[in-house]
FIZA-784371 format. One line per 3 residues: their letters; for each residue x, y, z of C-alpha. Coordinates in pm, 1 decimal, padded with zeros to 6 digits. Example, Ala and Ser with C-alpha at 12.3 -4.5 7.8 and 13.67 -1.06 7.14 Angstrom:
AS) 01230.0/-00450.0/00780.0  01367.0/-00106.0/00714.0
//
This chain:
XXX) 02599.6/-01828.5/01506.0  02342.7/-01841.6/01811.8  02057.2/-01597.3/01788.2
XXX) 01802.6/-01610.4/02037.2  01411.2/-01550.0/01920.3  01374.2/-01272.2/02174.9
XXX) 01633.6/-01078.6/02013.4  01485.4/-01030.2/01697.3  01158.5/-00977.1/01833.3
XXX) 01291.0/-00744.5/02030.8  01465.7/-00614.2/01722.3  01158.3/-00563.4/01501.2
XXX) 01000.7/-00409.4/01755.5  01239.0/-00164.1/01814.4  01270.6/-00077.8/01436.4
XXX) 00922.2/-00021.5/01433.9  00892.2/00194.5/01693.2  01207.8/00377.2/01657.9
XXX) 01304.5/00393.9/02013.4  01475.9/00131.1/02255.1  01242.9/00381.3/02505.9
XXX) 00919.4/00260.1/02322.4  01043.2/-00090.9/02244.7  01073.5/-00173.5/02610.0
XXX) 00718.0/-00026.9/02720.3  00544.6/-00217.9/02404.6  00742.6/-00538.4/02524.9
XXX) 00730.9/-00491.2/02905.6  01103.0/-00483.9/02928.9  01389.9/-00301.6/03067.8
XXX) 01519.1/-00036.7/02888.6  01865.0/-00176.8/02961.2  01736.2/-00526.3/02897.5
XXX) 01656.3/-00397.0/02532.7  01991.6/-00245.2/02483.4  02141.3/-00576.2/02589.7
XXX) 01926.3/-00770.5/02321.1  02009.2/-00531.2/02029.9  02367.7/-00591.1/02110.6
XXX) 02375.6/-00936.9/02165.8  02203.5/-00966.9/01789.3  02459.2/-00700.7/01643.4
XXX) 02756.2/-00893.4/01818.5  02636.8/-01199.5/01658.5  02572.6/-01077.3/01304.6
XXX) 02897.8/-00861.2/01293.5  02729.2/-00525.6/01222.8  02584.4/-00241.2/01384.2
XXX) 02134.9/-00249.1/01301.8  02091.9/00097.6/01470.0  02259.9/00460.6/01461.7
XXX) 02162.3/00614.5/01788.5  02021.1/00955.6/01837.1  01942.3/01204.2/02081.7
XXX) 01638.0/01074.7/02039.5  01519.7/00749.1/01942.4  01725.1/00570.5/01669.6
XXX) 01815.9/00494.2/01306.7  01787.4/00149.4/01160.6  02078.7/00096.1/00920.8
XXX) 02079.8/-00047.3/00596.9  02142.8/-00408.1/00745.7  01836.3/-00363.1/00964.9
XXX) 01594.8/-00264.1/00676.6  01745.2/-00638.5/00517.7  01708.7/-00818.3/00816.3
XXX) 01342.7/-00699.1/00883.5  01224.6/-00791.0/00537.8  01362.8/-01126.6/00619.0
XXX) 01224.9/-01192.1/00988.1  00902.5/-00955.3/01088.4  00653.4/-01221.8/00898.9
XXX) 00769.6/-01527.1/01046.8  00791.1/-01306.5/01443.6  00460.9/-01126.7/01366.7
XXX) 00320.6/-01497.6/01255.6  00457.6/-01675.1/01569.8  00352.9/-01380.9/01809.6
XXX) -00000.7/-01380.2/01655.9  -00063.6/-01776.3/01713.4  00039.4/-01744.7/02036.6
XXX) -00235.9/-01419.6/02123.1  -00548.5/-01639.3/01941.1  -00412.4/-01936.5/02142.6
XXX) -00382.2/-01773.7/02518.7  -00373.2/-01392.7/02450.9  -00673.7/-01174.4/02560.9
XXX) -01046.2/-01061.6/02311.2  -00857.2/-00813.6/02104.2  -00573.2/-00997.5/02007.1
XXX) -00813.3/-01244.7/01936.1  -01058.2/-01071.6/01755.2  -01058.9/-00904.6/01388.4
XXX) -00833.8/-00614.2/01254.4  -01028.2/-00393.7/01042.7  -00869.4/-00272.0/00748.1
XXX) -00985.6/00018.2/00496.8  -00880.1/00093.0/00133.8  -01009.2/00155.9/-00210.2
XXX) -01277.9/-00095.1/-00313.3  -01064.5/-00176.4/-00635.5  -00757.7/-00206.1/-00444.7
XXX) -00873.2/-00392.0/-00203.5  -01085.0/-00677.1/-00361.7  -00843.4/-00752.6/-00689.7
XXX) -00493.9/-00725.8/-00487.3  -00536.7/-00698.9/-00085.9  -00811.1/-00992.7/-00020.3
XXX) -00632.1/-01263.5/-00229.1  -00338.3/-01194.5/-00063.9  -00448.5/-01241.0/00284.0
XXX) -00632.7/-01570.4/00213.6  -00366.3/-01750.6/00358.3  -00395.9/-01544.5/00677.8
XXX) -00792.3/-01620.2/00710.8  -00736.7/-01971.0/00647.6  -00500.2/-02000.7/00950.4
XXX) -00749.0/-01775.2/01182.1  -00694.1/-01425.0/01110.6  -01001.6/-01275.4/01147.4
XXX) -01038.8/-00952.6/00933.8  -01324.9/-00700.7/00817.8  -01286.7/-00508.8/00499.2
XXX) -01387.2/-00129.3/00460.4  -01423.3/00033.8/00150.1  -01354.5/00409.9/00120.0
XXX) -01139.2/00726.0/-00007.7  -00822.8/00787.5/00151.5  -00968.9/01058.9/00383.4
XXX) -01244.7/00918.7/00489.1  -01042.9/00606.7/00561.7  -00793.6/00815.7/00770.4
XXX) -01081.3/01014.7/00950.7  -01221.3/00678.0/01073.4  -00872.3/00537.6/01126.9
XXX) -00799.1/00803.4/01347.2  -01138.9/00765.6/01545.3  -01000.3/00445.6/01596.1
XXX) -01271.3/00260.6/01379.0  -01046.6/00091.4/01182.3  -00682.5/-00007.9/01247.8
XXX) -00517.2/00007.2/00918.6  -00553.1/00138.6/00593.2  -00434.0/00164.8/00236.6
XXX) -00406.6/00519.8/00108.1  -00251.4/00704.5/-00136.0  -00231.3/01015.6/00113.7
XXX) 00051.5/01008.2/00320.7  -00110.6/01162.5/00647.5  00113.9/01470.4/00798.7
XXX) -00056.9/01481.4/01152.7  00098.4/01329.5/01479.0  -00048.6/01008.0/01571.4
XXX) 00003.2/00812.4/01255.1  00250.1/00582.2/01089.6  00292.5/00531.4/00731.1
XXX) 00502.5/00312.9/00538.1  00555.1/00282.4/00163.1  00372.9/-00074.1/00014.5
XXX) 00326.8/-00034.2/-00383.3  00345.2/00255.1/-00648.1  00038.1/00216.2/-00913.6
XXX) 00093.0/00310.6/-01253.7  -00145.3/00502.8/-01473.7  -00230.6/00449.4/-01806.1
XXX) -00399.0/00591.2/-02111.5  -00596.7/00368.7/-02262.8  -00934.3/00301.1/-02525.2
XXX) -01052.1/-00047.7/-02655.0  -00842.9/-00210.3/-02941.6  -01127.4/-00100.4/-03162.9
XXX) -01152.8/00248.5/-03080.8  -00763.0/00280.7/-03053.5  -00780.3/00201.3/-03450.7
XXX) -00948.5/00520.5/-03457.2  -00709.6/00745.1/-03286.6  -00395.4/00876.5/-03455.3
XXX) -00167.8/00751.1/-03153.2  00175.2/00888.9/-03365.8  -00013.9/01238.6/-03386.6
XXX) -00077.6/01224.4/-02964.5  00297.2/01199.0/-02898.4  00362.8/01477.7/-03091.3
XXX) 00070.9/01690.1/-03097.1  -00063.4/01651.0/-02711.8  -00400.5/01585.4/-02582.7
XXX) -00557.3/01795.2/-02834.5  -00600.2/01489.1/-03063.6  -00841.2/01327.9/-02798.4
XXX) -01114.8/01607.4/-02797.6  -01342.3/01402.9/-03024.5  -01313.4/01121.6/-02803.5
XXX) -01511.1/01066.3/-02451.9  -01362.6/01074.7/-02125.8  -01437.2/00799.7/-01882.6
XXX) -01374.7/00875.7/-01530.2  -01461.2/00779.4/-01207.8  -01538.8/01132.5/-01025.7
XXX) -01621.3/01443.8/-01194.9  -01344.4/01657.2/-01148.1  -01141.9/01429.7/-01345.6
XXX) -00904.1/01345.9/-01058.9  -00692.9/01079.1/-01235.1  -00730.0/01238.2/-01534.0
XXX) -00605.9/01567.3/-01451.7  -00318.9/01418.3/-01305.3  -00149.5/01216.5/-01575.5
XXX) -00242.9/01524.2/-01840.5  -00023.1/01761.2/-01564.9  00243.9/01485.6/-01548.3
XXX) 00249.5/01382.3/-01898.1  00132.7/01709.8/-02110.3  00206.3/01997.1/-01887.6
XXX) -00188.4/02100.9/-01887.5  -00526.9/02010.4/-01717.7  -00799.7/01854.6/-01928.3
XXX) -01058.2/02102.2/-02057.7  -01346.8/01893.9/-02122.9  -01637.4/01736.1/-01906.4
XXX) -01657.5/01364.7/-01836.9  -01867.7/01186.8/-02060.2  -01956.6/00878.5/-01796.7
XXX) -01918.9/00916.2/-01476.8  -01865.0/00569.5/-01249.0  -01742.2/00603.2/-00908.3
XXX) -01562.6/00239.8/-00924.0  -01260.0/00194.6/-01163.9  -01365.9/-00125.1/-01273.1
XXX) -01706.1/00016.6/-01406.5  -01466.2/00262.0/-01571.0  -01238.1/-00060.8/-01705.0
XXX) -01585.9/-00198.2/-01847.9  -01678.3/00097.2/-02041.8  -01335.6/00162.3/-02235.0
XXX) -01339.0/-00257.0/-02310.1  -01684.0/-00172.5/-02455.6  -01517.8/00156.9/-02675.1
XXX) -01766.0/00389.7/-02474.5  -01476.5/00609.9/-02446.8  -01114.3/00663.7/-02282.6
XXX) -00976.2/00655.7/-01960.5  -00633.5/00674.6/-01730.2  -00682.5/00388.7/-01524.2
XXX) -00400.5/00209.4/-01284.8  -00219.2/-00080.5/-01444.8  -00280.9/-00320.2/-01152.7
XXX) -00651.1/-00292.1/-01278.4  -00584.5/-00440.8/-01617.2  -00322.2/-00644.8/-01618.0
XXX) -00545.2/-00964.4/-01814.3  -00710.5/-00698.4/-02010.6  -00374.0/-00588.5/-02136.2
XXX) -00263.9/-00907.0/-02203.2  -00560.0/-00998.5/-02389.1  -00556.7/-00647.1/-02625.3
XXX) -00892.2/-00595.9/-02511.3  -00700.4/-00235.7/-02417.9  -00440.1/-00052.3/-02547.9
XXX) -00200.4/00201.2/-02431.9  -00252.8/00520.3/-02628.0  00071.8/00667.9/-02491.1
XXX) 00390.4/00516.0/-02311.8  00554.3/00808.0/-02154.7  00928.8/00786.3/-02069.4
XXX) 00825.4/00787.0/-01710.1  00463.7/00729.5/-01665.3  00258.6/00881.4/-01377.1
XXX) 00245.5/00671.8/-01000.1  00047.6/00726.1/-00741.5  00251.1/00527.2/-00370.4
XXX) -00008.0/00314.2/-00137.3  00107.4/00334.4/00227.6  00053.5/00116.0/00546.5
XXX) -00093.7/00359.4/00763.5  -00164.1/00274.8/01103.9  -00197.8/00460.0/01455.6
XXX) 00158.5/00519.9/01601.1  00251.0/00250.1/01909.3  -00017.6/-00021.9/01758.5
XXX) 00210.3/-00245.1/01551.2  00280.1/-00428.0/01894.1  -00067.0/-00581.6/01847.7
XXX) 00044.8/-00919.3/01737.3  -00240.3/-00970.1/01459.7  -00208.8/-00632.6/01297.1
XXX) 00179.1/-00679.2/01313.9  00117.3/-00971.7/01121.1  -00098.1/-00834.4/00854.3
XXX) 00124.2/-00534.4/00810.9  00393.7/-00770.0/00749.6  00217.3/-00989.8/00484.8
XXX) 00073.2/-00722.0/00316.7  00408.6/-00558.8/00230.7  00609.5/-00911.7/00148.4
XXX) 00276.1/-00987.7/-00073.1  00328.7/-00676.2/-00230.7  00644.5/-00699.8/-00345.7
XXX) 00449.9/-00948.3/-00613.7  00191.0/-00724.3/-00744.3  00165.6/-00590.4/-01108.0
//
């Protein structure tokens, strides 16, 4: 088998944009010199990586493999080449925007590897709307949100679910009557405070609609706009919270918190890769979009 590395750059490119149209703009090509690529790569592997369309095309299930397998080490040789000889903004940082919590426990120790070998990159910290506000204003160049955006302009692709969780301290779980929750619903916790990190509940209120069929009724008793300031204060039995698993993995471990409840299927919330539509030609934000979702594939 001889496959050529302009084929599948040519390929990931194409999958990304969805178009052999698009694909040769992004990569200053003919369109027919595209085709000719695409073809020469499905000739070689012995099946078809695109349905075509009227318009644009369909990757199949053998191009969602092959992409997994190859867009890292393209994105990683097309980005060395751009800090090496390409112009300023290949060269300089990609800014990237997500939750705080997010972004310092799972997203910056899995780019280390990417600074260490020159990726320049500058962290912003916000909710998902803000994030896509400045996104779109073209202030940052990819986030992490849980709100899938339904305007034109933008691209978003699936990374991680989170998982909620209901959870108090091991000492104050003692207290509750866990057996009585399953049966008797969230009317067992009214004696107990609720931690949360907004005041309308927002994490809260969904994993009581998911998981009892209701809303919460009472007020927050501490309010912390951070999750891990809301971790702190259920380790310390100041009350209980629904916080995403991600966040407490070594607390869990440890039984410094418990699980009140473990639904049949438990509440998630899906992070997506959103970026403006066209830019994943950019060799350096290519790249990162790349790690981040082979990274992911590791998170708890």
């Amino acid at each position: 088998m001889t496959i050529q590395l302009g084929w599948l750059r040519t390929f990931v490119t194409v999958y990304r944009l969805g178009s052999f149209t698009k694909a040769a703009q992004a990569l200053g090509l003919s369109q027919p010199a595209v085709t000719h690529q695409v073809r020469n790569l499905e000739k070689e592997l012995g099946r078809p990586l695109f349905e075509r369309l009227p318009q644009g095309v369909e990757p199949t299930s053998a191009a969602d493999a092959l992409v997994r397998e190859v867009q890292v080490p393209i994105d990683t040789l097309a980005g060395a080449v751009e800090r090496c000889f390409g112009n300023e903004q290949a060269r300089g940082p990609v800014h990237v925007g997500g939750p705080v919590e997010l972004m310092t426990s799972r997203v910056i120790p899995a780019v280390s590897d990417l600074i260490a070998d020159g990726l320049q990159l500058r962290m912003h910290f916000g909710l998902a709307d803000d994030l896509l506000t400045v996104l779109m204003d073209r202030r940052v160049d990819l986030v992490l949100s849980t709100v899938r955006p339904r305007v034109r302009g933008f691209a978003a692709t699936p990374l991680v679910d989170e998982e909620f969780m209901l959870l108090a301290s091991e000492k104050l779980s003692r207290c509750i009557p866990r057996d009585r929750l399953a049966a008797d619903g969230p009317a067992v916790l009214e004696d107990y405070p609720l931690i949360s990190y907004a005041e309308v509940l927002p994490i809260i209120r969904r994993y009581w609609l998911a998981v009892f069929g209701t809303r919460p009724t009472a007020k927050p008793a501490l309010v912390v706009p951070d999750l891990r300031g809301a971790l702190a204060a259920v380790k310390s039995s100041a009350g209980i919270s629904v916080l995403p698993t991600y966040l407490c993995v070594e607390e869990l471990a440890a039984g410094e918190v418990v699980p009140l409840l473990e639904p049949e299927v438990p509440p998630i919330n899906t992070f997506y890769l959103v970026v403006r539509q066209g830019e994943l030609t950019r060799p350096n934000l290519a790249l990162l979009h790349g790690h981040l979702l082979m990274k992911a594939q590791l998170w708890t």
